[in-house]
C-alpha positions, 0 to 999 in steps of 0.5 A: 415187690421183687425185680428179676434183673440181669447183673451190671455194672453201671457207671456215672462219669464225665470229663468234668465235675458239677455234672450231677453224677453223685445226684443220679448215681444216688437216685438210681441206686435208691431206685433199684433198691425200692424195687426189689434189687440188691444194690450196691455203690462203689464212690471213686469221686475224691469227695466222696459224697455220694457214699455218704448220701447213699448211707443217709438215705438206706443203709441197706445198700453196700457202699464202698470208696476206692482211690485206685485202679487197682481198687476200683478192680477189686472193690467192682469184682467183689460187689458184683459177686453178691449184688444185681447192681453195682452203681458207680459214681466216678471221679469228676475226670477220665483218669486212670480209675475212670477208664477201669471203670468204663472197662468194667461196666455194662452201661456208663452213664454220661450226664451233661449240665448246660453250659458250654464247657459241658457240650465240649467234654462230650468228645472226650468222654466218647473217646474214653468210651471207645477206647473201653470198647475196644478192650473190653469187646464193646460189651459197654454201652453209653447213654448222654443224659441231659441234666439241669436243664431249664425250660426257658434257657437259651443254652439248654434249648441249644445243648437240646438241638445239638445234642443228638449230633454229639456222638453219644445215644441221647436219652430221650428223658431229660433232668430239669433244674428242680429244687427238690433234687436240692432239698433231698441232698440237704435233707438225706433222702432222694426225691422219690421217697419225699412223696407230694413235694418231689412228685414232679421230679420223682416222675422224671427221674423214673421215667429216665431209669424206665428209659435206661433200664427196661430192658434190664429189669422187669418189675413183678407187680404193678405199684411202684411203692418202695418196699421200705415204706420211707415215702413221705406221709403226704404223697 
């Protein structure tokens, strides 16, 4: 199944590290990749681990690093020469690379955990997202994702609630606290090709990306199988 996309840019970034950035920078790659699209990931993150799940999980797609501005500029204009979608995992922090990349993006992605210490970044990462506005014509949109959420946890009811008053558009799908996301990193795959045992996660992460990319992507075909066949036997 082939996609016809519009070309972009598209940043994870956050005040703070332990946000699941990597998580979903891999996931929405991986998930763009099964359905037709040329993607890329660009790691700016120290650690580096998105770039070595992304190269675990599909070869296929371009990975490279960057640990500088002026190669986050580089490395962002090169990949989206030849690519419909450049993902970008961004360092835990709006450091200087950060901001290069919020300029240079489409869309930027901002995922939350609950926990106090995440509700009070958000500031923060509406003040960079302005700011990159500001420079680059509001061409940027942002999107707060609500990550690791629990379903009886009193601070994820609360970040829930106060969520829409943060300053940012909320997605309306959340990511619950789900061992599969757990058990993919360890294994090297994502949850949407780990078939059965990931289907309650698989169907939320894609109805988060459908949220986030409808209007960006439209499908040709009607199965959502990948087209490299590397979903588990047992789905």
């Amino acid at each position: 199944m082939r996609a016809s996309v519009v070309r972009m840019m598209i940043v994870f970034a956050n005040t703070k590290g332990g946000v699941g950035k990597s998580t979903l920078a891999v996931h929405l790659a991986v998930w763009l990749f099964d359905r037709g699209a040329k993607v890329a990931l660009l790691d700016v993150d120290r650690q580096l681990s998105a770039r070595q799940w992304i190269e675990e999980v599909e070869p296929q797609i371009t990975a490279r690093t960057a640990g500088t501005p002026e190669d986050v500029l580089s490395e962002a204009q090169s990949l989206a020469e030849s690519h419909d979608f450049v993902i970008a995992d961004g360092p835990g922090g709006l450091n200087d690379s950060s901001r290069t990349l919020l300029i240079l993006a489409d869309l930027a992605i901002f995922p939350i955990s609950p926990s106090i210490l995440d509700l009070r970044s958000v500031a923060e990462a509406t003040q960079a997202l302005k700011y990159a506005q500001s420079i680059n014509g509001g061409k940027v949109q942002g999107r707060l994702v609500l990550n690791r959420m629990r379903t009886r946890d009193k601070i994820s009811r609360e970040m829930a609630e106060a969520a829409p008053s943060l300053g940012l558009q909320v997605t309306k799908s959340h990511i619950r606290d789900l061992q599969p996301y757990r058990d993919a990193a360890q294994q090297g795959t994502v949850v949407t090709r780990m078939g059965y045992k990931a289907k309650e996660a698989a169907a939320e992460l894609t109805q988060l990306f459908v949220e986030l990319m409808t209007d960006k992507l439209a499908f040709l075909g009607t199965e959502e199988q990948p087209k490299t066949g590397k979903v588990a036997a047992n789905e």
